[in-house]
N, C-alpha and C positions, 0 to 999 in steps of 0.2 A: 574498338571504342571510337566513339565520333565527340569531336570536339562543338559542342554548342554555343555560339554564339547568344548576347543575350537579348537580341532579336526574334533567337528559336525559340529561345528559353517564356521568350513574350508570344509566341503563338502556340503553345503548349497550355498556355495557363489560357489565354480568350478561349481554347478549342474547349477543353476542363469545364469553366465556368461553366456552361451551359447546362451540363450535367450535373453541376453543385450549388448551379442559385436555388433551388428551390430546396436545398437542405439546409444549405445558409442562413436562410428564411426562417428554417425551423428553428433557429436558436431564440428568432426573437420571442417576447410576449405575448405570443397571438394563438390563435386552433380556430379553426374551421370543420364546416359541417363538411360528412365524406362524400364526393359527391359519385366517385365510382365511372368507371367508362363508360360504363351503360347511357350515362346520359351527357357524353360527351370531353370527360377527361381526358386530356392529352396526351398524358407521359404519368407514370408513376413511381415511386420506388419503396421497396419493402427496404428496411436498413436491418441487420438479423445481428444480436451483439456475438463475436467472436473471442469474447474475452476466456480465459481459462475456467474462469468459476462457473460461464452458461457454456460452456463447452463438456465440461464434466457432466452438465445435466441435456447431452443429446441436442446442442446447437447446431451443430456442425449437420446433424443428419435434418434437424428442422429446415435447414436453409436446401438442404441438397430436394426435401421434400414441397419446398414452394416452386423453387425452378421447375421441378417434373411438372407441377399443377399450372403454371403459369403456361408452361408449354403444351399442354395437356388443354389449354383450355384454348392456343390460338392466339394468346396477346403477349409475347415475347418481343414484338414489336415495341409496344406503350409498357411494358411492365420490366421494372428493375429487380433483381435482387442482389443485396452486397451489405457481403458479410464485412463489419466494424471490429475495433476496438471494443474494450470495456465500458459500458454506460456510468457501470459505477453503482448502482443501485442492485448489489450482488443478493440483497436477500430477496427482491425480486424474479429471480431471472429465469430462465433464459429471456431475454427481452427481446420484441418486435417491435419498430419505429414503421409509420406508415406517412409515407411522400407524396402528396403535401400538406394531408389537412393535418399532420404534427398527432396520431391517435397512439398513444405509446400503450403498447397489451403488453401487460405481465406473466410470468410463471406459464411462458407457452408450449404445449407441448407437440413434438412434432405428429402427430394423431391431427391437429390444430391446422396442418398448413392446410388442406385442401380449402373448410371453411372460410379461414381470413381471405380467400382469394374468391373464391366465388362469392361469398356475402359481399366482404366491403370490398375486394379491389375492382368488382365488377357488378356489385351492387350497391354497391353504397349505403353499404347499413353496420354500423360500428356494434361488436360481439361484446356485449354487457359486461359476459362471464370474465372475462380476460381483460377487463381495464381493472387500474388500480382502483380499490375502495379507503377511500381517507378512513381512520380508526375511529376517529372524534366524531364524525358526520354521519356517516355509515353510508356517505353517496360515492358513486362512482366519479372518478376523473378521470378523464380520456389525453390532456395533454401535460406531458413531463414541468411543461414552466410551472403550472399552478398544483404543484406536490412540493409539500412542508420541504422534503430530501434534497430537492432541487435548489428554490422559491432563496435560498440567503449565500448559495454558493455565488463563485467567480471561477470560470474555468480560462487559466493561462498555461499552464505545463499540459493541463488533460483537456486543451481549447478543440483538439479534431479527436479525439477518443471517444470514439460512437458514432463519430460522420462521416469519416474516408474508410474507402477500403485503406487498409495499412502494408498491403503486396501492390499496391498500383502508385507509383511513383507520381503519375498526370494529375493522382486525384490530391496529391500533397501541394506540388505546382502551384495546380488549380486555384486553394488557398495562399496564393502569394509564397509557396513555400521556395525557396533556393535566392527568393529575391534580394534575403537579406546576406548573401553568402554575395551575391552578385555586387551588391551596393558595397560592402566591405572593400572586395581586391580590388573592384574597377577605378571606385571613387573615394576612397578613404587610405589613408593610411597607419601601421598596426599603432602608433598611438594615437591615432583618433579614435580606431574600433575600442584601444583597452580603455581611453577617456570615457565612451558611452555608457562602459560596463560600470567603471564605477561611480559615475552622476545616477544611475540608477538606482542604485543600492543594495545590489542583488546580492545574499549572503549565503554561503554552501548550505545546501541541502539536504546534505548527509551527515546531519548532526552537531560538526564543532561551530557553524554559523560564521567562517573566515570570511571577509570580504572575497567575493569575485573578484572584484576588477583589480584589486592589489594583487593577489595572486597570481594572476597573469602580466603582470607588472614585474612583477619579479622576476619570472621565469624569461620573461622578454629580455631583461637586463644583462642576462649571464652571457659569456660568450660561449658557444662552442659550434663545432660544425656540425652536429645535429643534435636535435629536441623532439622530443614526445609529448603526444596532448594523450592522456588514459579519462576513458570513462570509466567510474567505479559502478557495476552493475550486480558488485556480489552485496545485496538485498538478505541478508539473514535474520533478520528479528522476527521473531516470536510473532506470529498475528500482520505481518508487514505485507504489502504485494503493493506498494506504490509505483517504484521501479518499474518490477516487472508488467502493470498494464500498461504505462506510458511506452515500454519498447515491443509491446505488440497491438501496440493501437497506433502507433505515433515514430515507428521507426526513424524515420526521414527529418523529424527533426531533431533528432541524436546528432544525426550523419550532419545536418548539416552548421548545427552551433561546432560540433569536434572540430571544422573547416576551420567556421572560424576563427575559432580558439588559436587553431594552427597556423593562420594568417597572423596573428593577434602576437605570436609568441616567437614565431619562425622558424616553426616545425614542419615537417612534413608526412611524417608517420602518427597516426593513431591508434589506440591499441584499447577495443571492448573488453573489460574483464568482468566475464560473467560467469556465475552458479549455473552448472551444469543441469542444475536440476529445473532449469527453465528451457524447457523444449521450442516451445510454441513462442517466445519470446525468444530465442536462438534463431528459429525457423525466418522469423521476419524480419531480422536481422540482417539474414543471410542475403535473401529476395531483397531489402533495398539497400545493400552495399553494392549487391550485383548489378541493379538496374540505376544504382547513381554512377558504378562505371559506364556501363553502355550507354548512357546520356551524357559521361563529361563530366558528372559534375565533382566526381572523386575520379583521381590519376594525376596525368601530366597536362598541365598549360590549361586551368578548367577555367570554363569560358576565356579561352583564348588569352589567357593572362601569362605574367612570369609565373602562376601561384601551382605549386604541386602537392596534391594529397592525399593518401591515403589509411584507410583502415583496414587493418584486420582484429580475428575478435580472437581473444584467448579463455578458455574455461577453467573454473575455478572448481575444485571437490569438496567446497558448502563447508570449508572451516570460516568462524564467523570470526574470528582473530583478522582474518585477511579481508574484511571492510576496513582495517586500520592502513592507511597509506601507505606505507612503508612494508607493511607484512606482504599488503599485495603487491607490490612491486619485485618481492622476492617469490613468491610465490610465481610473476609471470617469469622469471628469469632460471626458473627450474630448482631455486633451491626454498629451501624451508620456509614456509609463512609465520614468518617471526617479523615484529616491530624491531626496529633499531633506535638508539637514543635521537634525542633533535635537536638543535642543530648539527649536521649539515640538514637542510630540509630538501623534500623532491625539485623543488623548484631550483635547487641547486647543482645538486648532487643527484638524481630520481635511477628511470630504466638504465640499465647498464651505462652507470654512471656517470649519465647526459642528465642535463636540465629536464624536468618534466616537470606537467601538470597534470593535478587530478583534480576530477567536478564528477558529483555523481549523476545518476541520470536525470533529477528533478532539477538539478541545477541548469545542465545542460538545456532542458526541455524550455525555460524560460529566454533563453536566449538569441531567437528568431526573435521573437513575439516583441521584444523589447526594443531589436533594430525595427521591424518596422513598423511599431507606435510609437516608440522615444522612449529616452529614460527619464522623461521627466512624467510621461503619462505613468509609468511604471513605479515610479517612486512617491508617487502621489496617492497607491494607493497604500496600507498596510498602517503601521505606528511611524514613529520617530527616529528609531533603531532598527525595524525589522521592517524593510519593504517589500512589498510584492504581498503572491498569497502563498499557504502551504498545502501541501499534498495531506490528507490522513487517512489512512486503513482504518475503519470504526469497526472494531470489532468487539465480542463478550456478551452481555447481558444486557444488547439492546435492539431496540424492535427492528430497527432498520442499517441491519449488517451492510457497508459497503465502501466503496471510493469517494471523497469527497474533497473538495478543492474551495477552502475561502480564507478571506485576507486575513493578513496577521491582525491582531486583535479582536478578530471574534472571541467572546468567550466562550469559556467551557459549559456554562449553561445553556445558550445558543445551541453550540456542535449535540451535546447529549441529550435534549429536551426539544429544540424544534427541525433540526436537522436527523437526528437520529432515530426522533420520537419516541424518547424514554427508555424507560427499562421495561423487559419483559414480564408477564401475567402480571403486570402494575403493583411488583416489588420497588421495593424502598433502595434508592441509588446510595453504598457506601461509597465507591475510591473508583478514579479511573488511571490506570497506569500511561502514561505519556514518555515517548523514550525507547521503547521495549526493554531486555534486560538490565539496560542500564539506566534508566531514567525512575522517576519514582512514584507512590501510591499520593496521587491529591485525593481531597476529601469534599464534603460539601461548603466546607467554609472557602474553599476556593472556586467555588461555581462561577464566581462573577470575575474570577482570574481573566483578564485581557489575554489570548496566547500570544506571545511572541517569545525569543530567545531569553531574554533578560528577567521577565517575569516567571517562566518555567524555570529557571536557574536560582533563581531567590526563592521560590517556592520550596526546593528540593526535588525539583526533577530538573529534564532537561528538552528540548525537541528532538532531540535524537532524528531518523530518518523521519519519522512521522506515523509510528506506528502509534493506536492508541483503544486501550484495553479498559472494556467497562463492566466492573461488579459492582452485584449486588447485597442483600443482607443474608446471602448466603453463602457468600465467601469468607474464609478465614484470613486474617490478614496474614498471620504467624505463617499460614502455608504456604501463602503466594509468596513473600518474602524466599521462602526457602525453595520455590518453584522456580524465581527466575534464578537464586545463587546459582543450583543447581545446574542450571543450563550454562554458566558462566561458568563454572568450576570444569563442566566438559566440554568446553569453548578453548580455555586456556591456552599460550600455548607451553607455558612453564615455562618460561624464560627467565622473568623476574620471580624472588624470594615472594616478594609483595603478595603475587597475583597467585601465585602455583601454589605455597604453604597458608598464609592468610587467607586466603577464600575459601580453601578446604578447612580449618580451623571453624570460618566463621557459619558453614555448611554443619559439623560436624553439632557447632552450637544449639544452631537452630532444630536441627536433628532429633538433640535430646530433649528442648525445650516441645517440640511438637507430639513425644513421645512420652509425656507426660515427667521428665527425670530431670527438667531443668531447674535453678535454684533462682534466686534474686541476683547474684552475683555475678548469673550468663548474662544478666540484662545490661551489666554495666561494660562487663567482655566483649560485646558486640558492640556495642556505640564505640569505645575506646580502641577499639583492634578496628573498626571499620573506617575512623576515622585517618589511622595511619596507614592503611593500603592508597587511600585516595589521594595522603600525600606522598606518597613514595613506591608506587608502581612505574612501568617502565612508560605504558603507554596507553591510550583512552580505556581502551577495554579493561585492564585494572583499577584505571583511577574512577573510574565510573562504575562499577562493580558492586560497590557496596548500598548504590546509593537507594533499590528496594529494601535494604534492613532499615537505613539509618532512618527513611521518610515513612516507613510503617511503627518506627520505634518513634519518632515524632509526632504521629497522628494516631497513632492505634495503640499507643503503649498498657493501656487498659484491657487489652483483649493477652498483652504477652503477658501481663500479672493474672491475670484469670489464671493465663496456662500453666506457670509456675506455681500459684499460691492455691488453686482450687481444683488444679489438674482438669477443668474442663475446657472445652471449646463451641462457644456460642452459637458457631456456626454450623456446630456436628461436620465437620469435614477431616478433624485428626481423628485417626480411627483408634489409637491407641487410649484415645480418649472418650470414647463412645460405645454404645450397647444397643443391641438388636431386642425389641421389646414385643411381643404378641398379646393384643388386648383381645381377651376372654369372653370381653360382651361382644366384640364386633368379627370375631373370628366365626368364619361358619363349619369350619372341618373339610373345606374345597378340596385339600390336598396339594391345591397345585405349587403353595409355595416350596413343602418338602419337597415335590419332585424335582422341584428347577434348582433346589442347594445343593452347588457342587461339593459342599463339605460333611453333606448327612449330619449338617445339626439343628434339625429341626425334626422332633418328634410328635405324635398324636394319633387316636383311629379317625377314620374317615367318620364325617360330620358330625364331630365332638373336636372343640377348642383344640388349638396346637400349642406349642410350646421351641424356644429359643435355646440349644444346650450351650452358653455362653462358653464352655471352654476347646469348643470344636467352629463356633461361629469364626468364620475369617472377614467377617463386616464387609463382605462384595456389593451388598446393596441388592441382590438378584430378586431376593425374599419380597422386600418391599416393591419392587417394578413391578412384579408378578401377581401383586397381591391385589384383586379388583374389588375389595368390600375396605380397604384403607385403614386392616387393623392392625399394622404394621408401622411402629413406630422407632425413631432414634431417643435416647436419651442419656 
């Protein structure tokens, strides 16, 4: 390990820049025409997204397929390729960014690289096929700024997720990255760094919305001969992946806000706890904890200071109880991932019962970015109460599935209608869940809801990590209610009465009500029983637990008296409550639906009407997939 001076640290980043001003460039408002080598381009660079969602769909082999072509073709000299982070525009992907004229191509497949290289990077003529087509317009857009998906975000936590390699430590640098670790030990001391945090206004990330800068204030306060700074990376909600793109797009600035932190509080050990089930966000983990020791900037005396620090990562086995602070802290300490009562809190009492702190990754990730613009540039943007911007997963029943980053007080009409662009086959938007299982169903009377903390919480949800989940008029609310208990009840970890016996109760409720056996007197059962787990659970995941019944029995209460009072479901999604219909006029005799019932109950001869035998139908839905003339109905 070599101790860096931060003189090296500053020829490291001039060497970088060169290689990253023209993608820097690409952030601004601008695109140009492609002009291609051919007629005298000097340098280029393919940017290919590395994220897991364009990696699932053959990124990894796209990128390995341009380098062959680029080298194949003799201009390995002038031509870049480097593989990014997450774009973020997952229902896109896999995505190609092209350095410099900014021509972002869509849904590329690796078949694709020979072309993009010989046309545009050496002809200079941009492939129609493969840019995004606006839905409204029906024209092509060739650059990322001027797409609805882009066009209202702010990228601070996901500011290098889709511009750095995230294994090349020079290219974090590059962006001023380590500077603000530098400016901390050199010239600041840890009450000035924890003062910066909270003039900013920076508030946890992962749900309960704690001041930053207090919390590290506290943990500073305590005495003992050693502290812990933990990042929380175990990410479990339903539909979630914010976490996870920011630590494989954006490693290095985990690694180096935990520094801080650790300067900040007077700790010296750091400890990643992550869901194992994050490979490739493990992977680039690994590569920049390794190459911030062999630069210094994690170990002993980093850049030449008193300051020593480091990390290592611990894995977690995907119980979602152990996002709760305390559960995970026993969890890294090898025993059971159980919450314990509070006070004492981590910042007191935390890892082997030393003072610690915990910030999850979204929190952490802001934290560079704020020492070096200020906390006042930082706090300047968002509401009143909720500074900065937030992370969301858009996920569900709208056009444009992906990663998205904007200030607090965007509304919810905004994020689903100009950022999202709607809902899908231009169905009618019911409820978006915000929160993931514990947060709750808003409705259209809330579209124009400002998001921040305090508004989701008066609402009946909450911002939870940022996960956020959008249906349509073909969701049943009664079953997505009983969709996230569900996952909550096999979350648990049975500790508290509250959490273990009440939520099973209020599962059990819903149960019956979606299976057509519920009465009017379930409806009062679950408000009343839901009410009192929230006040009398041990820890977040209980008291937050009930809160998709109570905000669907708030806004949907019409559709649970349907279920009760008329045994139907609006939405045809409780199958207890639905039937498989074969219409006679539009039926031609195909056969093909009989053949595809796995239950042999659908009867007729070949091209004469068929028929549904309702007591053998198991309502798999197979019949109607398979049915190409649409005489297949629910009712």
């Amino acid at each position: 390990m070599k101790i860096l001076s931060l003189q090296d640290l500053e020829k490291i980043r001039r060497s970088a820049q060169s290689t990253l001003e023209l993608r820097e460039k690409s952030q601004e408002d601008r695109s140009e025409e492609p002009s291609g080598l051919a007629v005298g381009t000097k340098h280029m660079q393919i940017l290919v997204c590395g994220g897991t969602g364009c990696m699932a769909s053959e990124s990894r082999l796209l990128a390995e397929n341009l380098r062959k072509s680029v080298l194949d073709n003799n201009i390995a000299d002038k031509v870049e390729v480097v593989t990014t982070g997450c774009f973020g525009f997952c229902e896109k992907g896999p995505i190609v960014k092209i350095i410099p004229d900014n021509t972002f191509y869509t849904q590329v497949k690796p078949e694709d690289a020979a072309e993009i290289v010989t046309e545009h990077i050496i002809g200079g003529r941009r492939i129609t096929r493969l840019l995004y087509v606006n839905p409204e317009t029906g024209k092509t857009v060739s650059d990322s700024k001027h797409m609805d998906f882009y066009r209202k975000q702010m990228r601070i936590a996901l500011r290098n997720c889709g511009l750095i390699n995230p294994e090349d430590i020079q290219e974090y640098i590059g962006l001023n990255g380590y500077f603000s670790l530098a400016d901390c030990i050199l010239q600041k001391t840890p009450e000035e760094v924890i003062d910066i945090v909270k003039r900013s206004g920076l508030r946890g990330r992962g749900g309960g919305g704690f001041p930053t800068g207090l919390k590290w204030e506290l943990t500073h306060r305590q005495q003992a001969d050693e502290k812990y700074v933990v990042c929380n990376a175990d990410e479990g909600d339903p539909g979630a992946f914010m976490d996870r793109s920011i630590m494989e797009g954006d490693p290095n600035s985990i690694i180096e806000a935990m520094a801080i932190c650790g300067y900040a509080i007077g700790a010296s050990n750091g400890l990643i706890y992550i869901r194992a089930e994050y490979p490739l966000a493990i992977h680039r983990l690994q590569v920049a904890i390794g190459q911030a020791r062999e630069y210094g900037l994690l170990g002993k005396h980093i850049l030449g200071s008193n300051f020593s620090f480091d990390i290592t990562i611990r894995y977690g086995a995907g119980a979602f109880v152990c996002g709760e602070e305390t559960a995970l802290i026993h969890s890294m300490e090898g025993r059971r991932g159980e919450p314990t009562l509070k006070p004492p809190y981590p910042a007191e009492h935390g890892y082997r019962g030393k003072p610690t702190n915990v910030n999850n990754v979204e929190t952490f990730a802001n934290i560079p970015a704020i020492f070096l613009r200020g906390p006042e540039w930082f706090s300047s943007i968002g509401t009143e109460k909720s500074k900065g911007t937030k992370v969301f997963a858009l996920a569900g029943k709208i056009n444009n599935v992906g990663l998205i980053e904007v200030p607090m007080g965007t509304n919810l009409h905004e994020v689903i209608y100009e950022i999202g662009g709607g809902i899908k086959d231009g169905k009618k938007f019911k409820a978006v869940q915000t929160g993931g299982p514990s947060g709750g169903c808003l409705t259209e009377k809330h579209l124009d809801l400002p998001i921040d903390y305090d508004n989701l919480t008066a609402a009946g949800s909450m911002m939870g990590s940022g996960g956020m989940i959008v249906m349509d008029q073909d969701d049943c609310m009664v079953a997505v209610a009983r969709f996230y208990l569900d996952f909550t009840v096999g979350e648990s970890c049975g500790k508290c009465v509250p959490c273990r016996i009440g939520n099973k109760r209020l599962l059990e409720t819903l149960t019956k009500i979606t299976e057509g056996r519920g009465t009017m007197e379930d409806l009062s059962k679950l408000k009343s029983l839901g009410k009192v787990i929230k006040d009398t659970a041990l820890c977040g995941l209980g008291q937050t637990s009930p809160n998709p019944v109570l905000s669907t029995l708030d806004n949907f209460y019409d559709e649970y008296v349907e279920h009760v009072t008329e045994k139907t479901c609006r939405a045809k999604q409780c199958k207890a409550m639905m039937s498989y219909f074969i219409n006679i006029e539009a039926c031609t005799g195909c056969h093909l639906c009989a053949r595809n019932c796995p239950a042999d109950a659908i009867v007729g001869e070949p091209r004469k009407p068929h028929t549904i035998i309702p007591d053998k139908c198991i309502k798999c839905g197979m019949c109607m997939s398979r049915c190409k003339f649409d005489a297949i109905t629910i009712i």
